[in-house]
C-alpha positions in Angstrom: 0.0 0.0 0.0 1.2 3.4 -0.9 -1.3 6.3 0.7 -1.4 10.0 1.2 -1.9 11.0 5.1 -4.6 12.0 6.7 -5.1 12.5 10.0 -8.0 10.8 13.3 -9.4 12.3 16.5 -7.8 10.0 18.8 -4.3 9.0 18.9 -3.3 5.6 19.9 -0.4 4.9 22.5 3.1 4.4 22.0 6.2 3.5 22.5 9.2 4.5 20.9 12.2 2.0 20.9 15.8 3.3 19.6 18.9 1.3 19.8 21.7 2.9 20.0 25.7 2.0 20.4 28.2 5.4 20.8 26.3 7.6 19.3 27.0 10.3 21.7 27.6 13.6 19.4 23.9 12.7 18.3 22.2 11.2 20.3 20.6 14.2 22.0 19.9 15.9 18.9 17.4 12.6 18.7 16.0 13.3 22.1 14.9 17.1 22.0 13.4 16.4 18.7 11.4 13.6 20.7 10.5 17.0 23.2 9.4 18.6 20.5 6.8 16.5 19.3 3.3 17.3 19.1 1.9 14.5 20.7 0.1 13.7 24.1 3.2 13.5 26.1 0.3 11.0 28.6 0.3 8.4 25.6 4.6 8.6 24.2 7.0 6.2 26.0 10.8 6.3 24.4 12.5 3.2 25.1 16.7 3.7 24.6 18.6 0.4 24.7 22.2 0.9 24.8 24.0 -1.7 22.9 27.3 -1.6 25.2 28.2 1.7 23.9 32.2 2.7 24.5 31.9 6.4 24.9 29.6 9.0 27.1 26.2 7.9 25.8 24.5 6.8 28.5 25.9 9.4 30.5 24.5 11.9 28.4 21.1 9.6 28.3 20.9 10.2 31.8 21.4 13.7 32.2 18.7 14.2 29.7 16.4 12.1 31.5 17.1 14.4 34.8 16.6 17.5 32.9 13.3 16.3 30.8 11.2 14.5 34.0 8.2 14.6 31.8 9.0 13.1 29.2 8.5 8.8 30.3 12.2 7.2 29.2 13.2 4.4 29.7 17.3 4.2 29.5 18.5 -0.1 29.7 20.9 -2.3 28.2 20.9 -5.1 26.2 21.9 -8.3 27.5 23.4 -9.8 24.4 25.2 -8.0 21.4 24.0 -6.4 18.3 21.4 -4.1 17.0 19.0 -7.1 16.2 19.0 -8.2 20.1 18.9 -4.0 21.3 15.9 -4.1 19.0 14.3 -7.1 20.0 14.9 -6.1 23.8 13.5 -2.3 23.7 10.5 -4.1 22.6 9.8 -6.8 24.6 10.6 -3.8 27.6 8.0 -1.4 25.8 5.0 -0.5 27.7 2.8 0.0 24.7 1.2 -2.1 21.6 2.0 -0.1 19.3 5.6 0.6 18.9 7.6 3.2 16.2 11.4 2.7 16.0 14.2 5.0 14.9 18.0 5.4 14.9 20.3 6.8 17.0 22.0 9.3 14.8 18.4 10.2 13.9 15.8 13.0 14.3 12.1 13.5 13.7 10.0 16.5 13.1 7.2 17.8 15.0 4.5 15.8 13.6 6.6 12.5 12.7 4.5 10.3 15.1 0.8 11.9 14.8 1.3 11.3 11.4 2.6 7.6 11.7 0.3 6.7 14.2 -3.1 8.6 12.4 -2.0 6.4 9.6 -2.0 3.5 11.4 -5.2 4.5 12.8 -7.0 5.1 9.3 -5.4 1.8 7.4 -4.7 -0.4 10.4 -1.5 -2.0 8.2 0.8 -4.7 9.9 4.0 -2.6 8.9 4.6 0.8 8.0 8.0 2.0 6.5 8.3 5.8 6.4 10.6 8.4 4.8 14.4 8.8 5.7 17.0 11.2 4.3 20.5 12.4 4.8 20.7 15.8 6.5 21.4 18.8 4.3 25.5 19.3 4.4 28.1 21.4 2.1 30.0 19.9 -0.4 30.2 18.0 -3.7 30.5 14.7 -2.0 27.3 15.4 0.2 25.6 15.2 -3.1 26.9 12.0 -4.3 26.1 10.3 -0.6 22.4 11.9 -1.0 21.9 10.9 -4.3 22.9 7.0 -3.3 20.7 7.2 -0.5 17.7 8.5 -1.8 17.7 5.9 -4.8 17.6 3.2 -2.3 14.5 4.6 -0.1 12.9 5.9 -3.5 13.6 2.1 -4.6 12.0 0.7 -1.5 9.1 2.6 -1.5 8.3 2.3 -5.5 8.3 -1.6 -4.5 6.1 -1.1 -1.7 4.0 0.7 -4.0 3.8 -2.3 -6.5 3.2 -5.3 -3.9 6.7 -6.5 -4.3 8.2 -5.0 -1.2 12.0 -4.8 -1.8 13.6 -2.7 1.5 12.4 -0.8 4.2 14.5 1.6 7.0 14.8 0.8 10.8 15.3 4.7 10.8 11.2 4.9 10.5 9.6 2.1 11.0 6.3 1.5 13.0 4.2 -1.9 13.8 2.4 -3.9 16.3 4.2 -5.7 18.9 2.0 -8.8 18.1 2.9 -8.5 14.3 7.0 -8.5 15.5 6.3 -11.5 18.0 4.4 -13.3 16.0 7.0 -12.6 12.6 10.1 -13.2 15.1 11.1 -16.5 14.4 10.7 -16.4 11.1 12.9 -13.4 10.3 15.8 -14.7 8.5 19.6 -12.9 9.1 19.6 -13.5 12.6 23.8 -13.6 12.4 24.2 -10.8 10.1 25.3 -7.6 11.8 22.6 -5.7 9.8 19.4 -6.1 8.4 17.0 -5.3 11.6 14.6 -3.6 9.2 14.6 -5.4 5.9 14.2 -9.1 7.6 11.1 -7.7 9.7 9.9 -6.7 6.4 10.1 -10.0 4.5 8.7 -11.8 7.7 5.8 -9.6 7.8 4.8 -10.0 3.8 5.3 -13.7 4.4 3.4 -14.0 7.4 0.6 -11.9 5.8 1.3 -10.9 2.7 2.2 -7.5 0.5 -1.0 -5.9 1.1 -0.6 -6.0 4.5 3.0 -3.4 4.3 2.6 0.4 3.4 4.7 3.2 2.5 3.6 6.5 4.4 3.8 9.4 1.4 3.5 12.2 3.9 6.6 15.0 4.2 5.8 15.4 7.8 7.1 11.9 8.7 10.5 11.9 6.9 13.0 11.5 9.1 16.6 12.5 8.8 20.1 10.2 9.5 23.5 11.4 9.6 25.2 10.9 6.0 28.9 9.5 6.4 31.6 11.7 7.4 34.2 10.6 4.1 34.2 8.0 1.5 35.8 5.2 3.5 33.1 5.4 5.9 30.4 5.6 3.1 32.0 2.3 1.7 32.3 0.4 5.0 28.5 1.5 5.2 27.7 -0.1 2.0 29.7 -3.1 2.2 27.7 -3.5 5.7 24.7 -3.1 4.0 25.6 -5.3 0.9 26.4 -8.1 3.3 22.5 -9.4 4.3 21.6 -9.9 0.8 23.3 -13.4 1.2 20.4 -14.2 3.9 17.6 -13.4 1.4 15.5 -16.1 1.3 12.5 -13.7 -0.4 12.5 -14.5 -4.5 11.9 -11.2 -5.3 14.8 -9.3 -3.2 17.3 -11.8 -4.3 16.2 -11.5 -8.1 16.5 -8.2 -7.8 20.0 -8.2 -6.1 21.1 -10.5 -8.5 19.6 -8.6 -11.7 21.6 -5.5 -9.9 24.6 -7.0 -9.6 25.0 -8.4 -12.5 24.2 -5.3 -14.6 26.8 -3.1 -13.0 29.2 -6.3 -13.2 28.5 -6.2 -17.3 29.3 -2.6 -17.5 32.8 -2.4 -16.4 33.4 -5.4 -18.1 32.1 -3.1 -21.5 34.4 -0.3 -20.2 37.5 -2.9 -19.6 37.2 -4.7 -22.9 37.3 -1.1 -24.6 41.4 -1.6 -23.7 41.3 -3.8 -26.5 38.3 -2.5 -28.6 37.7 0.7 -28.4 34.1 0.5 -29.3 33.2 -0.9 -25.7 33.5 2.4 -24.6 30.2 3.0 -26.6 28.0 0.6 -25.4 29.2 1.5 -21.5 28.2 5.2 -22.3 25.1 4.3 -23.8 24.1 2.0 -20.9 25.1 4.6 -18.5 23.1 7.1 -20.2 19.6 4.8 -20.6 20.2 3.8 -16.6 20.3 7.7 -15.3 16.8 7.7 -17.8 15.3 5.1 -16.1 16.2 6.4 -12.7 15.6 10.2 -13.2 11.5 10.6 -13.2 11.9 8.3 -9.6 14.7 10.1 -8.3 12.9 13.2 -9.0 9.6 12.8 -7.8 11.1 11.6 -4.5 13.8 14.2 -4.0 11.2 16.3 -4.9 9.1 15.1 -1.9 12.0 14.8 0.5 12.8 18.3 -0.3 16.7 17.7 -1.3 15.8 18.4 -5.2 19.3 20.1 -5.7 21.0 16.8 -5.3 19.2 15.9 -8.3 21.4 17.6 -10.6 24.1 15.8 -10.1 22.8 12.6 -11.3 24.2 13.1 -14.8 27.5 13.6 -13.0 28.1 10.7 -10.7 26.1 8.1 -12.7 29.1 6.9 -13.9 30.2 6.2 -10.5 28.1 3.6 -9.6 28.7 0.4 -11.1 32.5 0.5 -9.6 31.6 0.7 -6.1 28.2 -1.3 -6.3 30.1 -4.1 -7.6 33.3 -3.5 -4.9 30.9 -3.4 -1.9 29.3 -6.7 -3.0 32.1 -8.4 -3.4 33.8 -7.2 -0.5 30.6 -8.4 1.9 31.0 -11.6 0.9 34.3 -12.6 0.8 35.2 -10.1 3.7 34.7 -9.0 7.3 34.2 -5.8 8.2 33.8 -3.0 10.8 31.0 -1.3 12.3 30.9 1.3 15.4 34.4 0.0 16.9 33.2 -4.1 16.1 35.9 -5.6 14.0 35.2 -9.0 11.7 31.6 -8.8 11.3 29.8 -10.2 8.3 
């Protein structure tokens, strides 16, 4: 389901779980935009599992919750390791039903959670995947890192809006805590370091099919994450991201990954073999060219939406880009370990 917003009289209860591991220049960024919110402070719980963070986190976590005594937080730690198992424990320890989840280096707008929870209200959906972006930042490479990022969320909601749900983001996320406990066991990736979000959506269409997951078209519910900081870190990121696909057990995502892969594989080979025929060079221009076409009236329409339209120009620019490091970060998640938030050799 893909649906325009509209909004109900009464709003249901909820809790909001973040996990969150040493995220601590961000992390109360995330909590005054939760003060902010218009909603019935009375019906908001945030839940915060810390996922053995190494910095001041949960010191910072707590002087927040000192200086905020209204707001109802509730500040634990996971027993075991990873973001799955923070997840999985901030809502088992939720108070509420209904349950939204976000990220730790995230924050939400005003209305973010009236308008996820009216929704939920009015269509009554076992999963709803919402709107994330990078924040707004100076500099050439800001626009390549946007651009990436928005094709994958434009991506995941264009499948959502044909029944063939692809991706969703843990960034904005909202369900049932009877959907997740009931989808639990089923969720596939359970030893991949990532993944959280797009397992919990294959469960869900499993469990009670496409119809059942909807994609919330409303600019008051995007959320904005913290784009990397360089291109290493923008790699690692990918190459983290790369490496659940191998846990796919849903036909359509791994057709799809597969199709991907293999396309961008195809065009450096055209632009290698132009070493020893120069008209290779052709047909890897021309393929370049007819894949910024296909992607340009998506890309548009969503950056339009999302408000980051001047990353769109540079689409013509970086397309050429691509294949090279969609190709490196697959191959690298699968033949290698990698990093993520001070834990080395994870896959």
């Amino acid at each position: 389901m893909f649906f325009h917003q509209r909004t109900v009289t009464s709003l249901p209860e909820v809790s909001i779980v973040v996990a969150v591991r040493n995220e601590n220049r961000r992390i109360i960024s995330l909590m005054k935009s939760f003060a902010g919110m218009d909603y019935p402070q009375d019906k908001v719980q945030i839940v915060v599992v810390d996922d053995h963070s190494e910095d001041d986190t949960v010191e910072l976590l707590n002087e927040f919750i000192k200086t905020h005594k209204s707001l109802d937080i509730l500040l634990t730690e996971t027993k075991s390791t990873g973001k799955k198992a923070a997840v999985r424990s901030g809502i088992e320890q939720a108070k509420y039903s209904l349950i939204a989840t976000t990220d730790g280096d995230c924050t939400v707008g005003k209305l973010w959670l009236r308008r996820m929870a009216s929704f939920y209200e009015l269509k009554s959906p076992k999963l709803i995947s919402g709107p994330v972006v990078y924040r707004r930042k100076k500099g050439w490479r800001q626009h390549f890192f946007m651009l990436d990022f928005m094709s994958l969320v434009a991506t995941g909601a264009g499948s959502l809006g044909v029944r063939l749900p692809l991706m969703a983001n843990g960034a904005n996320l909202m369900f049932s805590k009877e959907t997740y406990r009931k989808v639990l066991s089923r969720q596939k990736g359970q030893n991949k370091a990532s993944g959280d979000d797009v397992f919990l959506l294959h469960a869900v269409v499993k469990e009670y099919g496409a119809r059942e997951v909807a994609f919330i078209k409303d600019t008051q519910t995007v959320v904005e994450t913290e784009p990397p900081e360089n291109f290493r870190q923008f790699f690692r990121q990918r190459v983290r991201w790369s490496s659940k696909a191998t846990a796919y057990r849903s036909w359509w995502a791994v057709f799809v990954s597969l199709i991907v892969f293999l396309f961008n594989l195809l065009l450096i080979l055209s632009l290698l073999a132009a070493v020893v025929r120069t008209w290779f060079i052709i047909i890897y221009l021309l393929f370049i060219v007819l894949k910024t076409i296909v992607e340009f009236p998506l890309l548009r329409h969503f950056s339009e939406f999302a408000g980051r339209k001047q990353s769109l120009f540079y689409l013509f620019l970086f397309g050429w880009v691509y294949p090279f490091y969609i190709v490196a970060a697959a191959v690298t998640s699968f033949f290698f370990s990698f990093s993520w938030k001070g834990r080395e050799h994870l896959r």
